[in-house]
C-alpha positions as CSV (number, residue, x, y, z in Angstrom):
1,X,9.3,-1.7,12.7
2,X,7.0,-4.5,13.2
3,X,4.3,-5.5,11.2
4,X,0.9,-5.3,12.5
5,X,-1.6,-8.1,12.7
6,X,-3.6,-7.0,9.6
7,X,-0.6,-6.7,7.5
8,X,1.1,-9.8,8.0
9,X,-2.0,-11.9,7.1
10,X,-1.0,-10.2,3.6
11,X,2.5,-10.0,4.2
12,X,4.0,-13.4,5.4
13,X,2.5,-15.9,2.8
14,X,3.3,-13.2,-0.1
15,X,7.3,-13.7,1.2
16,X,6.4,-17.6,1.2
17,X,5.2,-16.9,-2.6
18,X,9.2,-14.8,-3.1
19,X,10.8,-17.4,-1.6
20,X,8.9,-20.5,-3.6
21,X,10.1,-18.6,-6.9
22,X,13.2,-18.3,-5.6
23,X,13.2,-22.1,-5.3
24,X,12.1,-22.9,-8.5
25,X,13.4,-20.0,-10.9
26,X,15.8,-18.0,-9.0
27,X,13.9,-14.5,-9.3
28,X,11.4,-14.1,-7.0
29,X,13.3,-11.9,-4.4
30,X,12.8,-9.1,-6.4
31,X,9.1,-9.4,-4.7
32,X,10.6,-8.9,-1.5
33,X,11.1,-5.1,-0.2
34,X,7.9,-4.1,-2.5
35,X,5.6,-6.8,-0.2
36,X,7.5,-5.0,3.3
37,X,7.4,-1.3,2.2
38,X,3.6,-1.3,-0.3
39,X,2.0,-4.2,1.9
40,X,3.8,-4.1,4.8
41,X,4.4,-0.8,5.7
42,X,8.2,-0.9,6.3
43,X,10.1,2.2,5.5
44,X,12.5,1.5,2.4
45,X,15.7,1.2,3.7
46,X,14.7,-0.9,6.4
47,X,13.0,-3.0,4.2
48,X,16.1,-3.3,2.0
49,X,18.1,-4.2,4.9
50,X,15.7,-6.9,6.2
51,X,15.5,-8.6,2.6
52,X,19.5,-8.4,2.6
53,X,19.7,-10.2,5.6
54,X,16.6,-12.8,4.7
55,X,18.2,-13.8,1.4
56,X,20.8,-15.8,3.0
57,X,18.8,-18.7,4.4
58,X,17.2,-19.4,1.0
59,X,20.7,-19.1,-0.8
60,X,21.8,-22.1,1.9
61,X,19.8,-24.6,0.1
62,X,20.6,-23.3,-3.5
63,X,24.5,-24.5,-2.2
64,X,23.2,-28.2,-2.5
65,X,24.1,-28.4,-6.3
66,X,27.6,-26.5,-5.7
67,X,28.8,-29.3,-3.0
68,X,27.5,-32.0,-5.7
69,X,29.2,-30.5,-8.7
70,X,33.0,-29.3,-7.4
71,X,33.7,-28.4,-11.3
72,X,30.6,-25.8,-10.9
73,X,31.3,-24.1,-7.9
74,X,34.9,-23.6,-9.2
75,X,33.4,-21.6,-11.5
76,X,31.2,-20.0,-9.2
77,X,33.7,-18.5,-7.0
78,X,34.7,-15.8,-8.8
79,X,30.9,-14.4,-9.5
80,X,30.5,-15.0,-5.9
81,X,33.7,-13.1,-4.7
82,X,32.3,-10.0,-6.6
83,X,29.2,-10.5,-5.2
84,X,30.3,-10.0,-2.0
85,X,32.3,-6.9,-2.6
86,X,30.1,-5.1,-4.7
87,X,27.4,-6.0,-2.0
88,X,29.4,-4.1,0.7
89,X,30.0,-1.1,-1.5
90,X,26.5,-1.2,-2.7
91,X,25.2,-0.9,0.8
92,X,27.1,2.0,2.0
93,X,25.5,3.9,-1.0
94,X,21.9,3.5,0.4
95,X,22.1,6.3,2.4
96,X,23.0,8.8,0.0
97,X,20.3,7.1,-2.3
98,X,16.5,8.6,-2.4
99,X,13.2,6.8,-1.1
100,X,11.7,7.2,-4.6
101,X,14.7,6.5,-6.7
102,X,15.4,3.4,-4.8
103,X,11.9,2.4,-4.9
104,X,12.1,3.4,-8.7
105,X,15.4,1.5,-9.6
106,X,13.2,-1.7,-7.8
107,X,10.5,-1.1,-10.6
108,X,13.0,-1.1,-13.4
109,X,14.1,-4.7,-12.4
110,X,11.2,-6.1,-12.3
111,X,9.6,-4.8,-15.7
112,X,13.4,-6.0,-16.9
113,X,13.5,-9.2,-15.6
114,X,10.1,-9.6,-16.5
115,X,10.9,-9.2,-19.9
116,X,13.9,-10.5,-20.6
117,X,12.5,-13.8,-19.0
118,X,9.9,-13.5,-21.6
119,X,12.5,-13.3,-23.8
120,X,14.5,-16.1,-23.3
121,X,12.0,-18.6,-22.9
122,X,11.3,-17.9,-26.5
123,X,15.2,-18.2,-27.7
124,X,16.5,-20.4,-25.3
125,X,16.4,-23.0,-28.1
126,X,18.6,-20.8,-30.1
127,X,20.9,-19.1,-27.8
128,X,24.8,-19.4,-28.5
129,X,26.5,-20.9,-25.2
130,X,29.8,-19.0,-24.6
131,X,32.0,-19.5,-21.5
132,X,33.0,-16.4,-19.5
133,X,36.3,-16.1,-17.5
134,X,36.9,-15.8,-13.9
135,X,38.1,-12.0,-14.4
136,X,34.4,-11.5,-16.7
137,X,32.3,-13.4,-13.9
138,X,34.3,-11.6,-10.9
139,X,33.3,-8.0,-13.0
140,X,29.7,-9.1,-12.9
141,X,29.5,-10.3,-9.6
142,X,30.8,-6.9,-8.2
143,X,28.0,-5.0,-10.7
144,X,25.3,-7.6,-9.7
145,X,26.8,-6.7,-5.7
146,X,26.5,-3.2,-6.1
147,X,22.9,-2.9,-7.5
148,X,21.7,-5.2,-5.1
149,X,22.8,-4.1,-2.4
150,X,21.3,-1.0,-3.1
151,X,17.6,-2.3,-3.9
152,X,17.7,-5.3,-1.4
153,X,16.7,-8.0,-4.2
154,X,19.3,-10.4,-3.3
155,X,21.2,-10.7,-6.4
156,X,18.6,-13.7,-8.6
157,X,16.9,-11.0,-10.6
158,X,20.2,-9.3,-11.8
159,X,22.6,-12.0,-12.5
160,X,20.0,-14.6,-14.3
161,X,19.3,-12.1,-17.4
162,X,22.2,-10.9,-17.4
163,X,24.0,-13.9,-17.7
164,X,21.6,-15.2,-20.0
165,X,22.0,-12.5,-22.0
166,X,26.0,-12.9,-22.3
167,X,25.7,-16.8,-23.1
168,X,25.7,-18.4,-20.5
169,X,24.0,-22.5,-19.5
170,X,20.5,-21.8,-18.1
171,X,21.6,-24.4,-15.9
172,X,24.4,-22.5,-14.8
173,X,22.8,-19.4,-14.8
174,X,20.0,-20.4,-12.5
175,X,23.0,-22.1,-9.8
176,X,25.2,-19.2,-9.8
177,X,21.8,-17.1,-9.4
178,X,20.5,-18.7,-6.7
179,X,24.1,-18.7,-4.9
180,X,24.9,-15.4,-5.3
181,X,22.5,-14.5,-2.7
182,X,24.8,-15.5,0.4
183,X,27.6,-13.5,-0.4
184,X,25.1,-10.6,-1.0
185,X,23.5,-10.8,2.0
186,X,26.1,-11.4,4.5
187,X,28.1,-8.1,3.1
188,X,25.2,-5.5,3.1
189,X,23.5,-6.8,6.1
190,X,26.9,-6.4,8.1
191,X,26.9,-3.0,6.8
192,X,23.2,-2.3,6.8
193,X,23.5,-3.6,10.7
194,X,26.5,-1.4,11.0
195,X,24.7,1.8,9.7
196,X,21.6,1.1,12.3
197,X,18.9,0.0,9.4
198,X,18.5,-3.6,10.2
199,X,15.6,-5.4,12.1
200,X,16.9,-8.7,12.7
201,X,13.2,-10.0,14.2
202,X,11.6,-9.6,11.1
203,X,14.8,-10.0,8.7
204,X,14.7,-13.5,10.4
205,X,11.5,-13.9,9.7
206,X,10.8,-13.1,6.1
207,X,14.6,-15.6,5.7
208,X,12.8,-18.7,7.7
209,X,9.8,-18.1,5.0
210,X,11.7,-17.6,1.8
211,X,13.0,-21.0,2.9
212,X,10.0,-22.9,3.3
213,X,9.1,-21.2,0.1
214,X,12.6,-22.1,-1.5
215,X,12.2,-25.4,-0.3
216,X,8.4,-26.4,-1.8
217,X,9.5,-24.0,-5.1
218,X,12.7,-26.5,-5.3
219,X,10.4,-29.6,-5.7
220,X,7.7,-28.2,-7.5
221,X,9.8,-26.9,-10.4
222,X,11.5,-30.6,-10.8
223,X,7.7,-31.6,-11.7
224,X,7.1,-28.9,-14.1
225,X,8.3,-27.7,-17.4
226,X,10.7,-24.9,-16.4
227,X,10.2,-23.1,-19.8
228,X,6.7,-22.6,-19.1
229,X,7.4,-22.1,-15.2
230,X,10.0,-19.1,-16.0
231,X,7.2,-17.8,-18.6
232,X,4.7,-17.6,-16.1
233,X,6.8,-16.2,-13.5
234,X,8.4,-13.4,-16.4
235,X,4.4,-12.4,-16.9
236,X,3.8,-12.3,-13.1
237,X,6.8,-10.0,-13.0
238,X,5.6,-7.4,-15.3
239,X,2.3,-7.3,-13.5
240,X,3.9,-6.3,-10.3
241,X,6.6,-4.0,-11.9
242,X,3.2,-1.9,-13.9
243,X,1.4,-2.0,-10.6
244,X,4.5,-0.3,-8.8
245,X,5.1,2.0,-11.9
246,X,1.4,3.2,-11.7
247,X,2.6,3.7,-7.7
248,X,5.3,5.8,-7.9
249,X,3.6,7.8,-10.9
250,X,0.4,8.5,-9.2
């Protein structure tokens, strides 16, 4: 489904604004299907698949650290494995999935990650580092597959709290976050092509814009205090996930 001419004056340089927090904090995906389906008028699952699809060119220039740092994508590469099977899994699932649940399981990440970035910008200071194994990131990759692949936010929004939450380097976090997105997208886009959702026109589109977005959101963040960034963008977050809770209760 296409957009139409007055939409996409809304749409297109709201997906520049997902991708550029993408670039910066890793999380602004999770913008992504709301903008197409609320804004944009794209049916959920199509817009699920599109956003599956378009998360992959951003997640090609969140690689640039991983071929820099051998020693971090080794550690990467389990997270990433599960990604990509829980992705494939997770998008076979869509079809069995309602509108409204889907649209409601969206609203629940985004109040989440909304808070929990909230939250760790005020204990980052104090947080107790631990180191996962391959077996524990490969587990959390397939989980972090799985429910995005269903709600087509790329992966960011899950796997940054949650690894957060069990320990883990920001710096790390905000890597494998931004990676994860590749192996996400290429398995539930193959199966979202496969099961006839996909629009590649505008699933190419919304990618080439998260990229410009990712790329500007990259540089901008090395200027800025990322503490204060990621509390912004956590307060931004639970403005969009009360505004689509108001939605779906309405």
């Amino acid at each position: 489904m296409p957009l139409t001419l007055t939409a996409a004056w809304i749409v297109l340089p709201a997906i520049v604004l997902a991708g550029a927090l993408i670039g910066a904090t890793g999380i602004g995906g999770v913008l992504l299907v709301p903008v197409l389906t609320t804004l944009g008028g794209v049916p959920l699952p199509q817009a699920i698949a599109d956003a599956s699809l378009g998360f992959a060119l951003p997640a090609l220039v969140a690689l640039g650290p991983l071929r820099r740092e051998p020693a971090l994508l080794a550690r990467c590469v389990p997270l990433l494995g599960g990604g990509l099977l829980g992705a494939g899994a997770g998008a076979f699932l869509v079809r069995w999935m309602p509108g409204t649940a889907l649209m409601a399981g969206v609203t629940v990440l985004v109040l989440f990650s909304g808070w929990r970035g909230l939250r760790a910008s005020t204990t980052a200071a104090t947080h107790t580092e631990v180191r996962l194994a391959p077996a524990a990131l490969f587990v959390v990759g397939t989980a972090v597959g799985v429910g995005s692949a269903l709600t087509g936010t790329g992966g960011p929004v899950l796997v940054l709290p949650l690894l957060m939450l069990l320990g883990q380097p920001l710096s790390f976090s905000v890597v494998a976050a931004q990676a994860i997105q590749l192996p996400v997208a290429l398995a539930s886009s193959t199966v979202h092509a496969i099961e006839g959702r996909l629009e590649p026109r505008l699933a190419l589109l919304a990618g080439l814009l998260m990229l410009a977005g990712s790329i500007a959101g990259q540089r901008a963040a090395t200027r800025l205090d990322r503490l204060q960034l990621q509390r912004l963008v956590s307060l931004l977050l639970l403005s969009v996930g009360a505004w689509f809770a108001w939605l779906l209760l309405s």
